[in-house]
N, C-alpha and C positions, 0 to 999 in steps of 0.2 A: 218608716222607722229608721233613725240614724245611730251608728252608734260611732265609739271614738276606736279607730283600729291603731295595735299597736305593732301588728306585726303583716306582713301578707307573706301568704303558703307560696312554697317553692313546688311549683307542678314541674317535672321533669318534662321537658320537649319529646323526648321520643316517647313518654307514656299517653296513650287513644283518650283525646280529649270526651270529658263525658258528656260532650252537646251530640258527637258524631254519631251516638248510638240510641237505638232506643230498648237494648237489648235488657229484661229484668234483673235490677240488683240483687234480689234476691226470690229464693223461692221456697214453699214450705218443707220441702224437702231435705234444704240446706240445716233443719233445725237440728237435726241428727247426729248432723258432725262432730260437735264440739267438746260432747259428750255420750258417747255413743255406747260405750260400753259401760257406764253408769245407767240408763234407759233400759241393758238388756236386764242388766240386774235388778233392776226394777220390777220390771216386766215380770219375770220368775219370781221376785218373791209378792207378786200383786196377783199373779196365777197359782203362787204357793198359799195365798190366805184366802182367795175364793176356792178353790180345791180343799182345803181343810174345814173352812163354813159350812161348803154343802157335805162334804162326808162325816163330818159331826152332826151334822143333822139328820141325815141319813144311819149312821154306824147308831146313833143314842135312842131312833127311832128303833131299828132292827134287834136292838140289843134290849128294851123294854118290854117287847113285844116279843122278843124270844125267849126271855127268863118268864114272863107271863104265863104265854105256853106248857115251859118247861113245868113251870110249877102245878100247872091245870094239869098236865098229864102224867105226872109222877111227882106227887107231892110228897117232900119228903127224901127225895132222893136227891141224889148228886151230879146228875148225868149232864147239867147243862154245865158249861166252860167259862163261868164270868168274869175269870180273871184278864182271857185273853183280850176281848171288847172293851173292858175295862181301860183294859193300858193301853189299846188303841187310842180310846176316847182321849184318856189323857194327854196322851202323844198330838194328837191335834189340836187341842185345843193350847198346847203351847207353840204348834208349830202355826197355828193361826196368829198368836198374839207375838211369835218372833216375826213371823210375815210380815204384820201389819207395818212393825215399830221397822223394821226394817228398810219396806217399801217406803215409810214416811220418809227416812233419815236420807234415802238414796235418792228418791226425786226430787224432794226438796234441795239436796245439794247439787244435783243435776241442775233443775230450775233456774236454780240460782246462778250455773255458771252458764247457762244459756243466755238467761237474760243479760249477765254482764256482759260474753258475748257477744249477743244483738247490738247490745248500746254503746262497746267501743265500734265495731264495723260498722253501724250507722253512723253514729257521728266521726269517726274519723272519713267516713266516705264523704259525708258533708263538709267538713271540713277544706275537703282535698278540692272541694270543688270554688270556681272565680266565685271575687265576692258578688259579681250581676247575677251570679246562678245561687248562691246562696242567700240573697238578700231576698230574693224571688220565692226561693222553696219555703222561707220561715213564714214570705207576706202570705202563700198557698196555702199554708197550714194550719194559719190564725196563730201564729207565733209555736211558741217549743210544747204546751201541752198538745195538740194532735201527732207528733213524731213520741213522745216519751208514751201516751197512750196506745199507741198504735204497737210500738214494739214490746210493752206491757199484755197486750193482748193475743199476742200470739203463740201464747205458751199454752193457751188453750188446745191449741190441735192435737200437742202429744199429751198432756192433761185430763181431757177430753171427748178428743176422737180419738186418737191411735191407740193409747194404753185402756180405753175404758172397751173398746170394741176388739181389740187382740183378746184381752181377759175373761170378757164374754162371750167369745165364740170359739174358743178352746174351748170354755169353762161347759159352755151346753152340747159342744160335737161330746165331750168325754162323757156327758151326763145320757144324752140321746143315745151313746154305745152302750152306757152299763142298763137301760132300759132293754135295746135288745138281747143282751146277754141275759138277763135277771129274768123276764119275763118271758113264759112260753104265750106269747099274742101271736094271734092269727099273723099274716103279712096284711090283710087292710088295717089292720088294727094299729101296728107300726108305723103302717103310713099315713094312717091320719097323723098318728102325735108326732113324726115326726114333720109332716106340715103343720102342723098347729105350733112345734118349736122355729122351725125354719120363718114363718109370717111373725113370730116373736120377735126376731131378727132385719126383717125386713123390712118392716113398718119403721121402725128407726132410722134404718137405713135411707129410704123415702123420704121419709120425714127431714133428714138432715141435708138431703139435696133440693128439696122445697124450700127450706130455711133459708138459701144460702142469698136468694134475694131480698127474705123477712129479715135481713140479719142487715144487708145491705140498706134498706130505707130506714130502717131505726135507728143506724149510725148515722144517717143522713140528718133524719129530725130533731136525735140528740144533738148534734154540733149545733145544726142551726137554731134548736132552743138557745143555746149555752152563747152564739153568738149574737143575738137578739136580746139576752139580757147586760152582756159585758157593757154593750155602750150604754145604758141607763146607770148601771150601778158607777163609771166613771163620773157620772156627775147624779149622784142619787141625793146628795145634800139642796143642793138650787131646784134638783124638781120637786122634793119635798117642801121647801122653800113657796116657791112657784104653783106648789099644788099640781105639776105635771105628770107625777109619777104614775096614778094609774092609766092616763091617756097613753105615755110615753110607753108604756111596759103592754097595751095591748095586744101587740106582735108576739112577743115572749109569751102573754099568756096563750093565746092561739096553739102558737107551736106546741106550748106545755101540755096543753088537752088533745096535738092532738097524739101528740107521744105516748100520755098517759093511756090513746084508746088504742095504740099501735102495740103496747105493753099486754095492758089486758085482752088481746084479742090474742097476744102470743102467750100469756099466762093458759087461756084456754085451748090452746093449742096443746099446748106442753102436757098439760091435765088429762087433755084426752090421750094422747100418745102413749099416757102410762097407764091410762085404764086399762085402752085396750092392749096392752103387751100384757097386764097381768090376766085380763080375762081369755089371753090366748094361753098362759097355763093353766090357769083356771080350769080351760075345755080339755089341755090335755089330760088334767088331773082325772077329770070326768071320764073320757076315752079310757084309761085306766083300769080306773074303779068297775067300768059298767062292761069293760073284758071279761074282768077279772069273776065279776058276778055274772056272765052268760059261762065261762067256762066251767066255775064252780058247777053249775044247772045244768049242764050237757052232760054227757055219761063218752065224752071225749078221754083221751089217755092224755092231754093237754092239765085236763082237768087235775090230773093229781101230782102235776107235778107244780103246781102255784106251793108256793113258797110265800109264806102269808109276810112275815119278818121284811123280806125284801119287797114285797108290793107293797109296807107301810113305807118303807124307806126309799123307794122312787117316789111314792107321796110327797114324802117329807123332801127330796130331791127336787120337785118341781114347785115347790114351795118358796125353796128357798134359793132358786136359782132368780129369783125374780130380783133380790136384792142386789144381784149384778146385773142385769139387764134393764130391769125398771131405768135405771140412770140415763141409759142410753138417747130415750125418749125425752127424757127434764133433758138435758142437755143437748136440744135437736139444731139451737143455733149458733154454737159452738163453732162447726167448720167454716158457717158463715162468716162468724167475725170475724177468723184466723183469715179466711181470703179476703176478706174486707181491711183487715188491716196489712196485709201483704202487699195490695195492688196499692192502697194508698201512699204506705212508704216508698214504694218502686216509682210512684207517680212525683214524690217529693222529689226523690234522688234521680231522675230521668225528665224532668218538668218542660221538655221543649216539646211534646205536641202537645199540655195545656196553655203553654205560654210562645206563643207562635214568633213573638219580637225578639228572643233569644236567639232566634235563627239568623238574627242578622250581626250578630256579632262575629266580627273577622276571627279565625283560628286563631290571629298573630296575639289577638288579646287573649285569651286563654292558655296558648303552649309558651310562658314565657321562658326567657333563654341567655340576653344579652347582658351583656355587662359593662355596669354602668359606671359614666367615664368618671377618672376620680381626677381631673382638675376644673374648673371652669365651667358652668352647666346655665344652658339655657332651653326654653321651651317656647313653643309657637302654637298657640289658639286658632283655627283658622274657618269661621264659620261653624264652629259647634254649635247642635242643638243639643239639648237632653231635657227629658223629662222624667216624673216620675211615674208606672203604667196607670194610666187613667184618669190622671191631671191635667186640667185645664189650662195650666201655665206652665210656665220652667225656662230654660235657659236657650235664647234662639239666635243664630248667626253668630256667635260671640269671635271677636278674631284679636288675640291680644298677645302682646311678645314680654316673655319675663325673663330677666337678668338674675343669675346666683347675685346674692349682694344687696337686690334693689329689692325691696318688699313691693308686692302687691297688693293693693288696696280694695278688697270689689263693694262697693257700694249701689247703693239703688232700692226705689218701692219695697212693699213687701208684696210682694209673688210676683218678684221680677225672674227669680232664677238662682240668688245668689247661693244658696247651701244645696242646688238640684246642683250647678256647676262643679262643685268641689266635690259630692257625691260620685258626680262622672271622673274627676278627677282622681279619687281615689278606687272609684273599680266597682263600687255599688250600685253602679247605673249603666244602661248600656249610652254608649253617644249614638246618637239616630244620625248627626249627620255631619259632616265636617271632619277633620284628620288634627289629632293634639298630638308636638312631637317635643323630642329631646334628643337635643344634638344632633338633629336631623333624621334621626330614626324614630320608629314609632314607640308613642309614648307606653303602652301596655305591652311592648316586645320585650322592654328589659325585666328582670329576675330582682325586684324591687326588694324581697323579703322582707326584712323593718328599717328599711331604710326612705321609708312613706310614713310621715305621721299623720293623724288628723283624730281632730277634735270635733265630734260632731256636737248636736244641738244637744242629746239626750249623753246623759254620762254612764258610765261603767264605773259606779263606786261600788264595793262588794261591803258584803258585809265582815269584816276582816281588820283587823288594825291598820295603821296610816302605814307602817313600814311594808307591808304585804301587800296592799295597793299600790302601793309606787315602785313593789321591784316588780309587779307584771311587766314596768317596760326595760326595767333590766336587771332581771334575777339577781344577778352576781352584784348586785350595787352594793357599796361598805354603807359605813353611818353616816362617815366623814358626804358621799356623794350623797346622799338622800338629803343630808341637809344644807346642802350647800344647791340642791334645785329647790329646794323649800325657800332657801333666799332668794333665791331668782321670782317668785312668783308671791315675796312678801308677807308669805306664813312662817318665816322662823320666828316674832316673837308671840303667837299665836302659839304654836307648840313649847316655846320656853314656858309658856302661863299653866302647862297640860300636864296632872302631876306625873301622868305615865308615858309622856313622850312620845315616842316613835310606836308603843304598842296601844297607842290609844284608840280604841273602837268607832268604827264611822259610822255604823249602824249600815243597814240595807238601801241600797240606793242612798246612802248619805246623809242618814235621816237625821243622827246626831250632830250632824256641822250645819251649815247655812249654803245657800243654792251660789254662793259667790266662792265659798271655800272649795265648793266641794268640785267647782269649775277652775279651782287654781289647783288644787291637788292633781287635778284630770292632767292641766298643764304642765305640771313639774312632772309628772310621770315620763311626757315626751321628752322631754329636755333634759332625764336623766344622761343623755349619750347624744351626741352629735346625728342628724338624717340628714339625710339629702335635700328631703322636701317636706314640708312643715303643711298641713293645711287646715284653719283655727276658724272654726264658725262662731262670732262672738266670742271673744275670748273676753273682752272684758265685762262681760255683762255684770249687773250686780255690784261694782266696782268705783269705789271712789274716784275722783280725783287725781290726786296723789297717789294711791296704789293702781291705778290704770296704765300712769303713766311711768313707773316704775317697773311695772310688768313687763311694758311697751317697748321699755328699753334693754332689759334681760332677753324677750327675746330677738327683738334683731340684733343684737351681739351673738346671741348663740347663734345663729341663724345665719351670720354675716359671710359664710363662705358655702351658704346651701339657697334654693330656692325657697321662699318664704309668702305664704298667701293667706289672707287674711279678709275674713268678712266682719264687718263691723258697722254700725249707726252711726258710732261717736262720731264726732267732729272735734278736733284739737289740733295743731304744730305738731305732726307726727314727723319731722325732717322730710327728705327726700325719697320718694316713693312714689311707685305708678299708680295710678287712680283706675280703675274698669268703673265704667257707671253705667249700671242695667240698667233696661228701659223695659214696663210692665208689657208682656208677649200672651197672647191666648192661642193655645194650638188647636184647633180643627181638625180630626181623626177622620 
């Protein structure tokens, strides 16, 4: 994957290059920070509306059952107090539905600034990083959906695990105290239910650190579904054509079945998990009940102190304590994803023990520093190879010397080398072998910033009007300079014919102009401002004649006091200029 760079990161030299560690960028831990005291508040009002759930259930059970009573034993009379339970009931049940609205409103806006969080510190770490080490982490990751997935995903943990499992185990220690407070039970009696709550608890628990490899292979087989169908669907027209599509798509369906059985084997997993948490209140409901009836039987001093109102209302307690807990279980692979996409991002942003050839990149190319001379510039080629990791060809021994002033010419086969070269050239590749220099120092020492252009093969047209794509390469550009590189590159009376000018819409990738426009626009964005070094893969492809070589001439003029390289097929009276001519190389690993 090539793209057109218009600027390169300024890495400070005394900041710890990120090849020399393998230390975690980040950790689940870190998710806390950013909003920490929005999470506590959360927390409290998520403990405040399961605490109100279950004592409404409990308080409306005790208060039915004690006006019931009341009325069975003094019918008639006054003696029972309904107004107080009453205004309880009521009181919870708003302080449930302030809880909830609450809870929503605070973690969602938690959430949200987490995840903004997440996805400036990832990408700005990516960022910060050489473009060999970033051109590397995106090919690692099957491009930008596995980083935006990955840090999407991790908001499960406090989502998830942390706040569903605080809430739950306050919510049953307070429930398992008002059981022994309420009921006079034997001590075995108590300790059954309070193991039968405790294994409520723990199965989950279990359950979510078994998960944490189930969670791992089913990110695995998703990806590899998802990338075993991309390449059919890039040419899904010709294999439909060709009639290849269901051979071709074999793979994909494979994986698809067998994700599908990886799915429902954790579907039934999940199902069971929550049967059995509810049949462990279930048993303690039972342990309870069947106290409660041996005490009643006994002619114990136990016996008369059972409080019928409150042994419906631990009922009704263990009942309803499920609807916090039950979750626990459905959501057992949760933590797994959270460290599943943890290690994975740390693996993007840390990528030299999966990519072992980074290792051989000199420090000097990564801590850049020097500053580059501003008269007169030359560079020297000397036995470079490069490739790109896992190709069979690319650019070998090349040794050539270029002149600010004098364009360079690289021609040669296809998969001689020529756009792997410029690649190395601009920093997206490591050089395997040979030393590229300027002005006798090394060529990736100096602090290049946008003073490196290059035009790769594939463009960066956004979807955004023609003036918003062309000041990517120089914000602060007027009208007067935007149109005056739009001359240079033989689209001013193309935009004179355009009734909305400069805010006219290029569509995504370019889609509204033609693949020659939309590599001249690419063009005039560099040429907005004077570089040093210019590097043009095909610059005229698509291109007439007459607007080729029009082109040809705007930019070696722009160009005429910088280094200027250029890959091209054409052949035509291009004036005086060095020629490099690849010869086709296969490299042997």
């Amino acid at each position: 994957m090539t793209k057109q760079v218009l600027a390169k990161s300024d890495t400070s030299s005394n900041q710890q290059s990120p090849l020399t560690t393998n230390a975690p960028v980040f950790r689940l831990r870190d998710m806390f920070k950013p909003s920490f005291d929005l999470w506590v508040i959360s927390w409290i009002l998520g403990l405040v509306t399961a605490l109100s759930m279950i004592a409404l259930l409990m308080i409306s059970g005790w208060f039915i059952t004690g006006a019931a009573l009341a009325g069975m034993i003094a019918v008639g009379s006054h003696s029972f107090n309904y107004m107080l339970p009453a205004g309880i009931i009521r009181m919870l049940a708003m302080a449930r539905t302030a809880g909830r609205y609450g809870e929503l409103m605070v973690s969602h806006n938690a959430v949200f600034d987490l995840l903004k969080t997440l996805r400036l510190r990832f990408f700005n770490r990516l960022a910060a990083l050489p473009l060999v080490q970033q051109r590397n982490t995106l090919h690692a990751s099957q491009y930008m959906h596995r980083l935006v997935s990955d840090i999407d995903k991790l908001d499960e943990f406090i989502l998830r695990v942390i706040s569903p499992w605080l809430i739950g185990s306050v919510s049953m220690l307070l429930l398992a105290a008002f059981i022994g407070w309420a009921l006079p039970l034997s001590s075995i009696s108590k300790i059954v239910i309070y193991l039968l709550l405790l294994s409520a608890l723990l199965l989950p628990f279990i359950a979510s650190l078994k998960g944490i490899q189930s969670a791992k292979h089913l990110s695995q087989v998703a990806e590899s579904r998802r990338q075993k169908l991309l390449a059919p669907l890039a040419i899904i027209t010709q294999l439909l054509l060709w009639q290849q599509w269901q051979t071709q798509t074999k793979d994909y369906t494979e994986q698809d079945d067998k994700l599908q059985a990886l799915e429902w084997k954790a579907q039934k997993h999940r199902s069971s998990y929550m049967l059995l948490i509810q049949w462990f209140c279930y048993a303690a409901v039972l342990v309870v009940l069947f106290s409660i009836y041996q005490l009643t039987n006994s002619s114990t001093a136990l016996a008369t102190d059972i409080n019928v109102p409150l042994a419906l209302a631990v009922t009704l307690g263990l009942l309803g304590i499920q609807e916090i807990i039950v979750p626990l279980g459905q959501h057992y692979l949760a933590m797994g994803n959270s460290i599943s996409a943890k290690d994975r991002l740390n693996a993007l942003l840390n990528p030299t023990a999966n990519q072992p050839e980074l290792n051989n990149i000199a420090a000097t190319d990564i801590e850049k520093g020097l500053t580059l001379p501003t008269g007169p510039i030359h560079a020297e080629l000397c036995n470079v190879s490069a490739k790109i990791p896992g190709a069979l060809v690319g650019a070998k021994e090349v040794s050539v010397s270029i002149q600010s002033g004098m364009p360079l010419i690289i021609k040669g086969p296809s998969g001689c080398g020529k756009s792997t070269l410029l690649q190395a050239l601009s920093g997206e590749l490591p050089v395997q072998a040979g030393e590229i220099t300027l002005n006798e120092q090394n060529w990736f020492a100096y602090d290049w910033q946008d003073q490196l252009g290059y035009l790769g093969q594939q463009l960066d047209i956004f979807d955004q009007t023609l003036a918003a794509n062309l000041r990517l390469g120089k914000p602060d550009a007027t009208e007067e300079e935007l149109l005056s590189a739009l001359d240079k590159v033989g689209l001013l009376p193309w935009l004179q014919a355009q009734p909305q000018g400069l805010q006219t819409a290029l569509g995504e990738y370019g889609a509204a102009i033609s693949g020659g426009q939309a590599r001249r626009v690419a063009l005039a964005r560099l040429l907005l401002k004077p570089r040093k070094v210019l590097l043009l893969d095909e610059p005229f492809a698509g291109l007439d004649t007459e607007t080729r070589e029009r082109v040809w001439n705007s930019v070696r003029e722009h160009q005429k006091q910088g280094l200027l390289i250029i890959v091209s097929h054409h052949e035509w009276d291009m004036g005086e200029c060095e020629v490099l001519t690849l010869k086709e190389n296969v490299f042997i690993d």
